[in-house]
Backbone atoms as SQL, in Angstrom:
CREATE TABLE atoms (id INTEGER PRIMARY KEY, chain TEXT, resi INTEGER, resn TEXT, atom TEXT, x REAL, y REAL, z REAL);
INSERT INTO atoms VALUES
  (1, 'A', 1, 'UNK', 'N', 16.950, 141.287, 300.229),
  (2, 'A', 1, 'UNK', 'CA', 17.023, 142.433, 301.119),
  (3, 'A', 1, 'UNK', 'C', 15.647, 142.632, 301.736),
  (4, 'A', 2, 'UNK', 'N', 15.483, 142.937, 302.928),
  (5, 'A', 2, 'UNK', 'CA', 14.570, 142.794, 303.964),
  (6, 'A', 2, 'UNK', 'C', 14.368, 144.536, 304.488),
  (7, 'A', 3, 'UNK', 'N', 13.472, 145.103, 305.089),
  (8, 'A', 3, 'UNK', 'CA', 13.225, 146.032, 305.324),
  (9, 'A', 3, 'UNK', 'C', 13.395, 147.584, 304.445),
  (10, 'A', 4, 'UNK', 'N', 13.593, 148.490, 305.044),
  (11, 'A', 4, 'UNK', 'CA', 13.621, 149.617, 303.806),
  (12, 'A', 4, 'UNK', 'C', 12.685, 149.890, 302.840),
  (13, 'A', 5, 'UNK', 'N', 12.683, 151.139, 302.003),
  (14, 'A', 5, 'UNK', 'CA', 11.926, 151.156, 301.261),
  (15, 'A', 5, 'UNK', 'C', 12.544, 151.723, 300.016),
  (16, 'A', 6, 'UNK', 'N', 11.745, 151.635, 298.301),
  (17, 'A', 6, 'UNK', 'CA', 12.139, 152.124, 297.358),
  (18, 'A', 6, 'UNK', 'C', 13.160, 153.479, 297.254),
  (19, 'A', 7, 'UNK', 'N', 12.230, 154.222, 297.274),
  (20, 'A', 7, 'UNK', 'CA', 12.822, 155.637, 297.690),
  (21, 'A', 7, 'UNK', 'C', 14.133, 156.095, 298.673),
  (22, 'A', 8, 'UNK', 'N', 14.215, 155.657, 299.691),
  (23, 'A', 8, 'UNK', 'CA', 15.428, 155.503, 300.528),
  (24, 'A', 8, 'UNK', 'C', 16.629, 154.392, 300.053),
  (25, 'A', 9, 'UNK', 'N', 16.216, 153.488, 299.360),
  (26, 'A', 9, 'UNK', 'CA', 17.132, 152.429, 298.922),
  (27, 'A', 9, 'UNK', 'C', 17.767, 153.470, 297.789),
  (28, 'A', 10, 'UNK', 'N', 16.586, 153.781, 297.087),
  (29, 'A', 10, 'UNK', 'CA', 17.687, 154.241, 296.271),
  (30, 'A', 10, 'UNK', 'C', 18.630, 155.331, 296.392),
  (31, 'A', 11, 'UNK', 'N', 18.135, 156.537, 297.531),
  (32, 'A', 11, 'UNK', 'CA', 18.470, 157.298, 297.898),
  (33, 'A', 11, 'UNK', 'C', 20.454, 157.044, 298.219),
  (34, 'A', 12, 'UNK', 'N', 20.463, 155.860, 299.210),
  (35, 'A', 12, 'UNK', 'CA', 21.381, 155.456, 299.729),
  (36, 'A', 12, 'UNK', 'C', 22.472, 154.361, 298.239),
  (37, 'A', 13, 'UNK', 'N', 21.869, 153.732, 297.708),
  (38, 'A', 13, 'UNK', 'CA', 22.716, 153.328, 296.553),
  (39, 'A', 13, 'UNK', 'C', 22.795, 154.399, 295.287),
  (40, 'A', 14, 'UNK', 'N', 22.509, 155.778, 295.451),
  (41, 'A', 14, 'UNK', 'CA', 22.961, 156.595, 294.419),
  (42, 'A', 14, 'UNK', 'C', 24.317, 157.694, 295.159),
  (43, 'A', 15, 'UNK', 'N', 23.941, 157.564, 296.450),
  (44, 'A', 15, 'UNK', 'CA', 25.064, 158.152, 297.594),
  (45, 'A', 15, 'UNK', 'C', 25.774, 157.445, 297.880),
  (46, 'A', 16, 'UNK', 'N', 25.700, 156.758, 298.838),
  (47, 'A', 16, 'UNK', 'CA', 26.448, 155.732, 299.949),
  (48, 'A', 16, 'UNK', 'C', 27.189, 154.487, 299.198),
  (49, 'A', 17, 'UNK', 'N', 26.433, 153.720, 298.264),
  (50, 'A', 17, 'UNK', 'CA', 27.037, 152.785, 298.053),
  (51, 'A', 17, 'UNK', 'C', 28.100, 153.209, 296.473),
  (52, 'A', 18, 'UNK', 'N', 27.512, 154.182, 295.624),
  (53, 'A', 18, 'UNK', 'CA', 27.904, 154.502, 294.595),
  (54, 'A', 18, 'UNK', 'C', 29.572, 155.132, 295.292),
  (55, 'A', 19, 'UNK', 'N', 29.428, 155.624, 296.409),
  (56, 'A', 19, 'UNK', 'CA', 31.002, 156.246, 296.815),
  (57, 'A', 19, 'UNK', 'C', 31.626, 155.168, 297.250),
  (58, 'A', 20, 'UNK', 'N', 31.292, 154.054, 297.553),
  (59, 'A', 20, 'UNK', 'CA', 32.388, 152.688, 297.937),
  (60, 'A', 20, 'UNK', 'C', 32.442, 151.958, 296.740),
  (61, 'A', 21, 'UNK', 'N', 31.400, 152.341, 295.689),
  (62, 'A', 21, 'UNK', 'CA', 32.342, 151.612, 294.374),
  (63, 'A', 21, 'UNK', 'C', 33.211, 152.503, 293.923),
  (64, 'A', 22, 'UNK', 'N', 32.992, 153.906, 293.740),
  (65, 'A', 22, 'UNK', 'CA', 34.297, 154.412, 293.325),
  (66, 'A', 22, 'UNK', 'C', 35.371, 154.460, 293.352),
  (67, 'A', 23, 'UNK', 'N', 35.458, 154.200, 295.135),
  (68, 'A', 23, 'UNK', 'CA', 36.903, 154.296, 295.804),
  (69, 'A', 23, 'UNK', 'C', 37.466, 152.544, 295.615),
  (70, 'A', 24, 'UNK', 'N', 36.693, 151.636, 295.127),
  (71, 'A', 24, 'UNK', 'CA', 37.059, 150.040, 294.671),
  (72, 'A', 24, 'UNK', 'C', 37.126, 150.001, 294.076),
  (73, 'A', 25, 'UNK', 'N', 36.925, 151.107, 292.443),
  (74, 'A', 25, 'UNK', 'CA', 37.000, 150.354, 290.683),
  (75, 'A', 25, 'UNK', 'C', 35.588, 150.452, 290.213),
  (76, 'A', 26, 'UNK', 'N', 34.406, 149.919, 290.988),
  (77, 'A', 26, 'UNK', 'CA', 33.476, 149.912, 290.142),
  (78, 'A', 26, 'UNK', 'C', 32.474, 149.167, 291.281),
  (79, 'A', 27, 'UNK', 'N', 31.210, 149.443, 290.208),
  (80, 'A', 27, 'UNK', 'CA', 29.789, 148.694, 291.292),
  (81, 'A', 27, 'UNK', 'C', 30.334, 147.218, 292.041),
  (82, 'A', 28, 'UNK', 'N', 30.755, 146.385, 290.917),
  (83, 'A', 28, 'UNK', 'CA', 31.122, 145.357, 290.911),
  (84, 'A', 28, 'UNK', 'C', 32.035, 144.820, 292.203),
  (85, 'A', 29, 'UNK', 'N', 32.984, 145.418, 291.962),
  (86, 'A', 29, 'UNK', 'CA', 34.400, 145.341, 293.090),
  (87, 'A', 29, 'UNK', 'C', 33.462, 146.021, 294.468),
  (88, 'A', 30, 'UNK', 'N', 32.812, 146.615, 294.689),
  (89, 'A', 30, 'UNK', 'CA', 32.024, 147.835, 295.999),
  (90, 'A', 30, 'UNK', 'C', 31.633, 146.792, 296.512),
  (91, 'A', 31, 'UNK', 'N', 31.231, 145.536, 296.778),
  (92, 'A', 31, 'UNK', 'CA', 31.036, 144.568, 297.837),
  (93, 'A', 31, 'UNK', 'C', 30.165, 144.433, 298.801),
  (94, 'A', 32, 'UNK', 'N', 29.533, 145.907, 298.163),
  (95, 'A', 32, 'UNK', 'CA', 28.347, 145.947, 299.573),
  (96, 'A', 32, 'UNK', 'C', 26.967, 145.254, 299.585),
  (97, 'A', 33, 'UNK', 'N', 26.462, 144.313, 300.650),
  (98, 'A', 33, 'UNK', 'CA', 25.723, 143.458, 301.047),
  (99, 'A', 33, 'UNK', 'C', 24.443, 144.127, 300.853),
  (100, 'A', 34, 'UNK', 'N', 23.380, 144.184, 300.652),
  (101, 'A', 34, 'UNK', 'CA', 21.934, 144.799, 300.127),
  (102, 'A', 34, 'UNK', 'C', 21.217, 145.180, 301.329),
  (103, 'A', 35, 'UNK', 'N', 21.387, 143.523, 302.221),
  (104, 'A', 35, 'UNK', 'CA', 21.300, 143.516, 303.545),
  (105, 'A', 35, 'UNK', 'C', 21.412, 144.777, 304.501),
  (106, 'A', 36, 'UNK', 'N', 22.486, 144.883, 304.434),
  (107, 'A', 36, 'UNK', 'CA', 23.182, 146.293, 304.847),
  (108, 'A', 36, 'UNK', 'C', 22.375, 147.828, 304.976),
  (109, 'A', 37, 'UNK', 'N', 22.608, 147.560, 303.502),
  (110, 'A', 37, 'UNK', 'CA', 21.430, 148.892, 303.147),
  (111, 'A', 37, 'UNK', 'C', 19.973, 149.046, 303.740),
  (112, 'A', 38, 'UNK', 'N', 19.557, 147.803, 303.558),
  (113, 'A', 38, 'UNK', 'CA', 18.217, 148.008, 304.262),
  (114, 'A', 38, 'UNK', 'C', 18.491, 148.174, 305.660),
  (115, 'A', 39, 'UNK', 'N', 19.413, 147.091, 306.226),
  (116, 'A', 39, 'UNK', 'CA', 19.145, 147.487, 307.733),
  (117, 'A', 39, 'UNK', 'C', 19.523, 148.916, 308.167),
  (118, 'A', 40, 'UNK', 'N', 20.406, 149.480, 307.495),
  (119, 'A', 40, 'UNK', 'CA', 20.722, 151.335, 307.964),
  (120, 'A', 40, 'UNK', 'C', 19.648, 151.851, 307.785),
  (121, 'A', 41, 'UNK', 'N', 19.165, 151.570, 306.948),
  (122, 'A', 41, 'UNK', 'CA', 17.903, 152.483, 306.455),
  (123, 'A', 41, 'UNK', 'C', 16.966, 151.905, 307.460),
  (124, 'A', 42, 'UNK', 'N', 16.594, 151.058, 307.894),
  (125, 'A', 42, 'UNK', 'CA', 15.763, 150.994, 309.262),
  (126, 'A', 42, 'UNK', 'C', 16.438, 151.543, 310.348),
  (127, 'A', 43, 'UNK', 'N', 17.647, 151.645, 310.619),
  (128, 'A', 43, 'UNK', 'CA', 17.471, 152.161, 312.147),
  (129, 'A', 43, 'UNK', 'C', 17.247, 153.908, 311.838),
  (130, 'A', 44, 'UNK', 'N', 17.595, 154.399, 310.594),
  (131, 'A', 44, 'UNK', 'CA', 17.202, 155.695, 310.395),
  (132, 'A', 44, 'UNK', 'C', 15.742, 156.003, 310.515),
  (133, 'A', 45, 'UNK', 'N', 14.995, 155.207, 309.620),
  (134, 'A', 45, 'UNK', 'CA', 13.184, 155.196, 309.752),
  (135, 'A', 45, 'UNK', 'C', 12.887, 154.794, 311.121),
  (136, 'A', 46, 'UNK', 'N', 13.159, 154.051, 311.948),
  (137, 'A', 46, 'UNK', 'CA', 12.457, 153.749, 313.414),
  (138, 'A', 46, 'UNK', 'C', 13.517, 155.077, 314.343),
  (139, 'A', 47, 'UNK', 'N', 14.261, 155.834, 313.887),
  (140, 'A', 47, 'UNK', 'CA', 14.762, 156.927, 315.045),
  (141, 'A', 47, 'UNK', 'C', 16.007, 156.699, 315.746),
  (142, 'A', 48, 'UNK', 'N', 16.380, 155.414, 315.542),
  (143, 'A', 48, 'UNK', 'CA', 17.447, 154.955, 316.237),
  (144, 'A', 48, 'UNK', 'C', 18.522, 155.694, 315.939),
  (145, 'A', 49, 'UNK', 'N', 19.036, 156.110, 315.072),
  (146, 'A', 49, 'UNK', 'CA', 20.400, 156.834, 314.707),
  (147, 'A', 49, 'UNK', 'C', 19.549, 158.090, 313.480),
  (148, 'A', 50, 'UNK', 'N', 20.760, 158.561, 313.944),
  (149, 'A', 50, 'UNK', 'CA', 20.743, 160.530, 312.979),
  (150, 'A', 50, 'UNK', 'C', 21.146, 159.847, 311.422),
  (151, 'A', 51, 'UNK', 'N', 21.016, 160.463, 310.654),
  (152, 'A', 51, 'UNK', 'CA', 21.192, 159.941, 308.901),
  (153, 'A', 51, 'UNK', 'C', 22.825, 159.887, 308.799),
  (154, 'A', 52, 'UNK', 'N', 23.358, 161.204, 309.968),
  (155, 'A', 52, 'UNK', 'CA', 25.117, 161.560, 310.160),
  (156, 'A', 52, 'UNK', 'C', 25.428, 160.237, 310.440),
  (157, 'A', 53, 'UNK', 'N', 24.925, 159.720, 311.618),
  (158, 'A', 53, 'UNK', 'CA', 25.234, 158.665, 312.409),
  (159, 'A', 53, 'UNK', 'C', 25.455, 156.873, 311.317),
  (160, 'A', 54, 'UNK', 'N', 24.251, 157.318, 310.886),
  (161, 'A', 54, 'UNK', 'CA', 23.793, 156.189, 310.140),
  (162, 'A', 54, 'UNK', 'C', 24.779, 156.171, 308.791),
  (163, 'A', 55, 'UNK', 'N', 25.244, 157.126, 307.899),
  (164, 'A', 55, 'UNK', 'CA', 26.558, 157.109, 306.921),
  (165, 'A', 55, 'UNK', 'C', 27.703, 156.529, 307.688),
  (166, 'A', 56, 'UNK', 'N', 28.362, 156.903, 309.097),
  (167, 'A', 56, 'UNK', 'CA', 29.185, 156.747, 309.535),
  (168, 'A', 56, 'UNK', 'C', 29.280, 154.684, 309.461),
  (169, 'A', 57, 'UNK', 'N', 28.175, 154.723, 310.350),
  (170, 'A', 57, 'UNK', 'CA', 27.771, 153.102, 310.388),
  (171, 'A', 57, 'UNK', 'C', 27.810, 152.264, 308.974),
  (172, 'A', 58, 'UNK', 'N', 27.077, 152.528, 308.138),
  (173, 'A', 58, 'UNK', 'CA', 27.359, 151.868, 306.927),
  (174, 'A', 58, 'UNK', 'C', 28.686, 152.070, 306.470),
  (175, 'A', 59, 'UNK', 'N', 29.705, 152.918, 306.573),
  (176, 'A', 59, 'UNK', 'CA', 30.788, 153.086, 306.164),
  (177, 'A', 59, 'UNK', 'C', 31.668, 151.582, 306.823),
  (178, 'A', 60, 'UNK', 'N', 31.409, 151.639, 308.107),
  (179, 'A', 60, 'UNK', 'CA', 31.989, 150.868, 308.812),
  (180, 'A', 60, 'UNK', 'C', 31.503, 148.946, 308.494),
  (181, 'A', 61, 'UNK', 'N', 29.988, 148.711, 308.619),
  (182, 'A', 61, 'UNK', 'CA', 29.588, 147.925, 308.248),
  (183, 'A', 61, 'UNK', 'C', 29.758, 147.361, 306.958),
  (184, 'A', 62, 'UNK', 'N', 30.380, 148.294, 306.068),
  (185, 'A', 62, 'UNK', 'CA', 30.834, 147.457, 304.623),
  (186, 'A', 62, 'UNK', 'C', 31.761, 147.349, 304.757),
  (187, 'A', 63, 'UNK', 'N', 32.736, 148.153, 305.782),
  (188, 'A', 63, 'UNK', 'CA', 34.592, 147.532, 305.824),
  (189, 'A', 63, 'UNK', 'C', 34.416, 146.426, 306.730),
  (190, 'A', 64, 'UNK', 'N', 33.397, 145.955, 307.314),
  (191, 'A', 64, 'UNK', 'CA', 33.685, 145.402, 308.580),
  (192, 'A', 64, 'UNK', 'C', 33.066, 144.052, 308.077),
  (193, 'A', 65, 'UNK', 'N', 31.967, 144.311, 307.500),
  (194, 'A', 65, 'UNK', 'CA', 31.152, 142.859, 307.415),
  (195, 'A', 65, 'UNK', 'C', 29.990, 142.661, 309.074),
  (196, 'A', 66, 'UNK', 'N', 30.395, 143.836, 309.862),
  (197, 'A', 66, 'UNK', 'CA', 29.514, 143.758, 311.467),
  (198, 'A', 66, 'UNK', 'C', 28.094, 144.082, 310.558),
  (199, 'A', 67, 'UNK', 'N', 27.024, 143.769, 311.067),
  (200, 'A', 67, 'UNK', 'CA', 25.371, 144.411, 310.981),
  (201, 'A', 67, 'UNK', 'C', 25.367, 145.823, 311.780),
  (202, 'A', 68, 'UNK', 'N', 24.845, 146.528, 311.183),
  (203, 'A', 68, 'UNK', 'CA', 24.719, 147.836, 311.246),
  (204, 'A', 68, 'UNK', 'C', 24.001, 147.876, 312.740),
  (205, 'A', 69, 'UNK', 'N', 23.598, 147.249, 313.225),
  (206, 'A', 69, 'UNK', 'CA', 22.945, 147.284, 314.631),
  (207, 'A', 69, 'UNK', 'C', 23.676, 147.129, 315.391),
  (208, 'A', 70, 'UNK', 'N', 24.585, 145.919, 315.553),
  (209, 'A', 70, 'UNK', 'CA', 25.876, 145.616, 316.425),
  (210, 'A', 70, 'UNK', 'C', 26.806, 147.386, 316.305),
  (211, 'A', 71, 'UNK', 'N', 26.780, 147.578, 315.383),
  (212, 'A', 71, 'UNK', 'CA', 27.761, 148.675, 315.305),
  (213, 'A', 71, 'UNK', 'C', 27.183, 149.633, 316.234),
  (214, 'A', 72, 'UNK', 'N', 25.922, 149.630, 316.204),
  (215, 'A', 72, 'UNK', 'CA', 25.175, 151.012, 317.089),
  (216, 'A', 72, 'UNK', 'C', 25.045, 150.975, 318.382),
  (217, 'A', 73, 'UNK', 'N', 25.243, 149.481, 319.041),
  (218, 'A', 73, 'UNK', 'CA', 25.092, 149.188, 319.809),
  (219, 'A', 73, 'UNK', 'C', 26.220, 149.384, 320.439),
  (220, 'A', 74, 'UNK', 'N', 27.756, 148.374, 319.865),
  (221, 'A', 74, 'UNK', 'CA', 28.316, 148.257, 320.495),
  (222, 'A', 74, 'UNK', 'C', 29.371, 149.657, 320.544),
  (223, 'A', 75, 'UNK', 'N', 28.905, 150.636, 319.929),
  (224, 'A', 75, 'UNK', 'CA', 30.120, 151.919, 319.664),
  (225, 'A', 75, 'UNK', 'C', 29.265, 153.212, 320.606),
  (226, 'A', 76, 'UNK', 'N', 27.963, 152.394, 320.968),
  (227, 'A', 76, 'UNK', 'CA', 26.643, 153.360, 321.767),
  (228, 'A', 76, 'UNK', 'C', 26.208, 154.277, 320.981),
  (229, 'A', 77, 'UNK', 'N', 25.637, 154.037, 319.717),
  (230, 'A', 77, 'UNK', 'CA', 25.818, 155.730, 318.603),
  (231, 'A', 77, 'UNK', 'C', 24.300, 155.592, 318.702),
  (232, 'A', 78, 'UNK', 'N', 23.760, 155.107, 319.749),
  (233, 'A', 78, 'UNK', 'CA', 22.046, 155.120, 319.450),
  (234, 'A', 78, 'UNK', 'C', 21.390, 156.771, 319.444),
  (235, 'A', 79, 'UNK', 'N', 20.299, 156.868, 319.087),
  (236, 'A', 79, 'UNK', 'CA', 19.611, 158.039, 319.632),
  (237, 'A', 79, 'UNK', 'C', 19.031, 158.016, 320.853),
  (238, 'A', 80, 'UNK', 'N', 19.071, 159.102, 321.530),
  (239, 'A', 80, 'UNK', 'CA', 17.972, 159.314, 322.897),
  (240, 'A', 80, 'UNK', 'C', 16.981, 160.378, 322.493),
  (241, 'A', 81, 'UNK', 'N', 15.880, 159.708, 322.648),
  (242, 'A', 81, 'UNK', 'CA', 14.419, 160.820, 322.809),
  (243, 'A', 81, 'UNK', 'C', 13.718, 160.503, 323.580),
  (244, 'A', 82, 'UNK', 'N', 13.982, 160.115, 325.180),
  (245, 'A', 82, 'UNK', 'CA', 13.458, 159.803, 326.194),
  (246, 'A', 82, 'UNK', 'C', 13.691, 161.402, 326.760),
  (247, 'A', 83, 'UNK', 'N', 12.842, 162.291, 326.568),
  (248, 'A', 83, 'UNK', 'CA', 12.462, 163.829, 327.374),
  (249, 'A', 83, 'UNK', 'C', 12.992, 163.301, 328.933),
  (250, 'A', 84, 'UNK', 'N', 12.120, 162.476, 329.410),
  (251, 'A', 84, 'UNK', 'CA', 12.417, 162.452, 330.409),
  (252, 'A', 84, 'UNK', 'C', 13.890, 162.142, 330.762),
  (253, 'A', 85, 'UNK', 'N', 14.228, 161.450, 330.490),
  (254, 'A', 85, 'UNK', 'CA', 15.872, 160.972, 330.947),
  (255, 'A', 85, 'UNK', 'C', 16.811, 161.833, 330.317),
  (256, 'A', 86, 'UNK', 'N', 16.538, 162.716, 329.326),
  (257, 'A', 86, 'UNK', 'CA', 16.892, 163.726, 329.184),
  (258, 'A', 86, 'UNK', 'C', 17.510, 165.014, 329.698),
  (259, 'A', 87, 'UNK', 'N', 15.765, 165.278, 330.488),
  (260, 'A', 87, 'UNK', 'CA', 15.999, 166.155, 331.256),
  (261, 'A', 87, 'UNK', 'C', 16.471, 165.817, 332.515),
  (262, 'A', 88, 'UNK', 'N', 16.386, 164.781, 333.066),
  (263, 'A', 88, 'UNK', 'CA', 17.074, 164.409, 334.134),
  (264, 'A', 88, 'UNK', 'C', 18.568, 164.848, 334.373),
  (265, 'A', 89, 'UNK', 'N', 19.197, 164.024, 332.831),
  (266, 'A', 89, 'UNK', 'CA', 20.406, 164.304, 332.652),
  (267, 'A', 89, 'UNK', 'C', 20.859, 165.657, 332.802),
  (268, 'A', 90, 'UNK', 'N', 20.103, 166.190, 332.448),
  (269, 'A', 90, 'UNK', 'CA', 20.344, 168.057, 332.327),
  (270, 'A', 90, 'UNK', 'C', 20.336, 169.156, 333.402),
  (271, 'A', 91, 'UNK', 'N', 19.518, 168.268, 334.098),
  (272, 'A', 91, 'UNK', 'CA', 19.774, 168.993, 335.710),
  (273, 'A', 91, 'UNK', 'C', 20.430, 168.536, 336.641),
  (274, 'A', 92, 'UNK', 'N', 21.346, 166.954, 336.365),
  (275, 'A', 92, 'UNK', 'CA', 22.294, 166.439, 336.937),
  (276, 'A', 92, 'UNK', 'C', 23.721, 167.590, 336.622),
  (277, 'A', 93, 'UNK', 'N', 23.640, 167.526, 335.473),
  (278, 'A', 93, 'UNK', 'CA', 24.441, 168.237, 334.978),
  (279, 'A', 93, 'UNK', 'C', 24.454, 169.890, 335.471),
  (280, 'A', 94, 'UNK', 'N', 23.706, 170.360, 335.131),
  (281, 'A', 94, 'UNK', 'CA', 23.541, 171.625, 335.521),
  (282, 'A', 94, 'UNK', 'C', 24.175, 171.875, 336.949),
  (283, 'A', 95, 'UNK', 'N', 23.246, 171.065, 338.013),
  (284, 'A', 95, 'UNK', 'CA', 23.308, 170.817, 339.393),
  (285, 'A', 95, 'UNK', 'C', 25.248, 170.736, 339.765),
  (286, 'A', 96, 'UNK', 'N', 25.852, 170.171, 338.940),
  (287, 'A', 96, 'UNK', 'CA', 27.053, 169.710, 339.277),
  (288, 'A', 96, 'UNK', 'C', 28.069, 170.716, 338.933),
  (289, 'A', 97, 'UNK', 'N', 27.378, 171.925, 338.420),
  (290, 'A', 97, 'UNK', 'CA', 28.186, 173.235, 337.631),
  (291, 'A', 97, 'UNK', 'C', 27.705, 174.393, 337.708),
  (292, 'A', 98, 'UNK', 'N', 26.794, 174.259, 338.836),
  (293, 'A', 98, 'UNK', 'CA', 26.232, 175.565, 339.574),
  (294, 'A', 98, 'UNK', 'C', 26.996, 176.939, 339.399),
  (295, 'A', 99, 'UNK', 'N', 28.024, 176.265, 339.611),
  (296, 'A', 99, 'UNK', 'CA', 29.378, 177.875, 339.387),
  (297, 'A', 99, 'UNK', 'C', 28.744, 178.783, 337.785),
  (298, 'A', 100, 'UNK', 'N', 29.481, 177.391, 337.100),
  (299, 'A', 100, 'UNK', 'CA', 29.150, 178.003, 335.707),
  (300, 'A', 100, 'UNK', 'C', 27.780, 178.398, 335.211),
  (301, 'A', 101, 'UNK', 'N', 26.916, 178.212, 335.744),
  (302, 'A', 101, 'UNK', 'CA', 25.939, 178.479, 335.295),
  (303, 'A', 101, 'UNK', 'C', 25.051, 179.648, 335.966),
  (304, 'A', 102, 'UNK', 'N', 25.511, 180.168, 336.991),
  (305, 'A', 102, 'UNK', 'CA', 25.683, 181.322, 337.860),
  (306, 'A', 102, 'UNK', 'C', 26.321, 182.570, 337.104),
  (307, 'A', 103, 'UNK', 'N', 27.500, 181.960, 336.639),
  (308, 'A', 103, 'UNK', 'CA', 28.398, 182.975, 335.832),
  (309, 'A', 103, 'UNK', 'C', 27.587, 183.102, 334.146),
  (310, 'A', 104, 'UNK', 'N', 27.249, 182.372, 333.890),
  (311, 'A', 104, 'UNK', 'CA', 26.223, 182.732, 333.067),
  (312, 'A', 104, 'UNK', 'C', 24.946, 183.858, 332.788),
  (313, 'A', 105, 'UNK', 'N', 24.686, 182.951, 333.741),
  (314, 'A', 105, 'UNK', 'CA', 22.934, 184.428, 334.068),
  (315, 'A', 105, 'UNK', 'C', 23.514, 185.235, 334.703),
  (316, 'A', 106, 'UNK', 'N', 24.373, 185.952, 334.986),
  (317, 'A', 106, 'UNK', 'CA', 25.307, 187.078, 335.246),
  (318, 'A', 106, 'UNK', 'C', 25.425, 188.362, 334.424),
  (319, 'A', 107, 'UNK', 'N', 25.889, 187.240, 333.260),
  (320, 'A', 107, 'UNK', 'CA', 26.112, 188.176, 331.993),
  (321, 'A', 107, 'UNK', 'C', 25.527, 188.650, 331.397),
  (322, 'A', 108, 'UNK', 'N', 25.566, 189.981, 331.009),
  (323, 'A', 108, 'UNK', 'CA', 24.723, 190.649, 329.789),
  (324, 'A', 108, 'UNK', 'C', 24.154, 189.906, 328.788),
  (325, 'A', 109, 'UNK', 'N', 22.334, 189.901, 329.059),
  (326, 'A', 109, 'UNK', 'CA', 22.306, 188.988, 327.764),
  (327, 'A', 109, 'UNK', 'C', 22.679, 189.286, 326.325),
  (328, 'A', 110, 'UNK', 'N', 22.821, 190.564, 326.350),
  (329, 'A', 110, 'UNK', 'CA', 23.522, 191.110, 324.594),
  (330, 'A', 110, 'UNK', 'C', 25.069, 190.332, 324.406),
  (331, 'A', 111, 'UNK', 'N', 25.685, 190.192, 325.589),
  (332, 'A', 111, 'UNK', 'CA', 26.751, 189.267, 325.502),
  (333, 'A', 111, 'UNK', 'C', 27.051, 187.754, 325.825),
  (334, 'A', 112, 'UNK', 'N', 26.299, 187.418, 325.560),
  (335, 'A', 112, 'UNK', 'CA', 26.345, 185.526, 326.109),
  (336, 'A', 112, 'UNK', 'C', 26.623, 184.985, 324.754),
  (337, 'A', 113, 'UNK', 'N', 27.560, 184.044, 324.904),
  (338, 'A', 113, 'UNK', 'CA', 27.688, 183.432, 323.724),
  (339, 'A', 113, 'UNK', 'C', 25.961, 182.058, 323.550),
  (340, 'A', 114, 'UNK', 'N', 25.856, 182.342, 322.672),
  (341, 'A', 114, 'UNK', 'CA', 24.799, 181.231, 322.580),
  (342, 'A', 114, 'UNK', 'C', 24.698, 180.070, 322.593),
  (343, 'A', 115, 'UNK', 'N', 24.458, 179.476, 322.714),
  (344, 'A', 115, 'UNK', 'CA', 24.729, 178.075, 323.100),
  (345, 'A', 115, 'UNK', 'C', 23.431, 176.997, 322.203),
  (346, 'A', 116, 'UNK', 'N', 24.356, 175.929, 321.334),
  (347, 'A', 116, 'UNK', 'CA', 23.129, 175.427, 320.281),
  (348, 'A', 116, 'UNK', 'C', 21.751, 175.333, 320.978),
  (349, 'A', 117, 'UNK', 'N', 21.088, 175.677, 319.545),
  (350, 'A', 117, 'UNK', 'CA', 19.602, 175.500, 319.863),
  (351, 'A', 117, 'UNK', 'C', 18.776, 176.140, 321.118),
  (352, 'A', 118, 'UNK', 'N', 19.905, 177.927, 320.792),
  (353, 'A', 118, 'UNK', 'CA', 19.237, 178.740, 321.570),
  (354, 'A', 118, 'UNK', 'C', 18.528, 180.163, 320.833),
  (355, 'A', 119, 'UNK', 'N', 18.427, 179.955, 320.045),
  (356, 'A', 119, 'UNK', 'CA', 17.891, 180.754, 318.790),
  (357, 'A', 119, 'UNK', 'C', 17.370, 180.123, 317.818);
């Protein structure tokens, strides 16, 4: 096994892999590649995928036998932290819903529903 580290390995084989031997019988029968583990655990440490993201993927990558990268790639579950293209996106968006967002700043701010990661 290649990449990863102590602490996160084990993190993930006292969670992740310990619940796919259960649901198989045992460590033994759980089938999961080591490989595996490390590579999730890198795209989590370099930013590439959310830890949510990254369970989902290993779930899949031990039924599948795919590398946890192909999976991210080809299902698009990457992360974005490009601010800029970000915000781009956000005023494309905005721009295209002028209505709604009119009807927004309208409203009483004691009554606006909030909207994540506005508090």
């Amino acid at each position: 096994m290649t990449g990863g580290n102590a602490e996160e390995s084990a993190k993930w084989v006292t969670s992740e892999v310990f619940a796919i031997a259960r649901g198989r019988g045992g460590i033994r029968e759980a089938g999961v590649d080591p490989q595996i583990v490390a590579d999730v655990i890198k795209l989590v440490t370099d930013g590439e995928v959310t830890l949510r993201t990254a369970k989902e993927v290993f779930t899949q990558a031990v039924e599948s036998g795919t590398a946890p990268a192909t999976i991210v790639e080809e299902r698009r579950l990457g992360q974005v932290s490009d601010a800029d293209l970000i915000g781009s996106v956000a005023r494309e968006v905005i721009g295209e819903h002028a209505e709604a967002v009119e009807d927004y700043r309208a409203q009483d701010p004691g009554h606006r529903i909030p909207y994540p990661g506005s508090r």
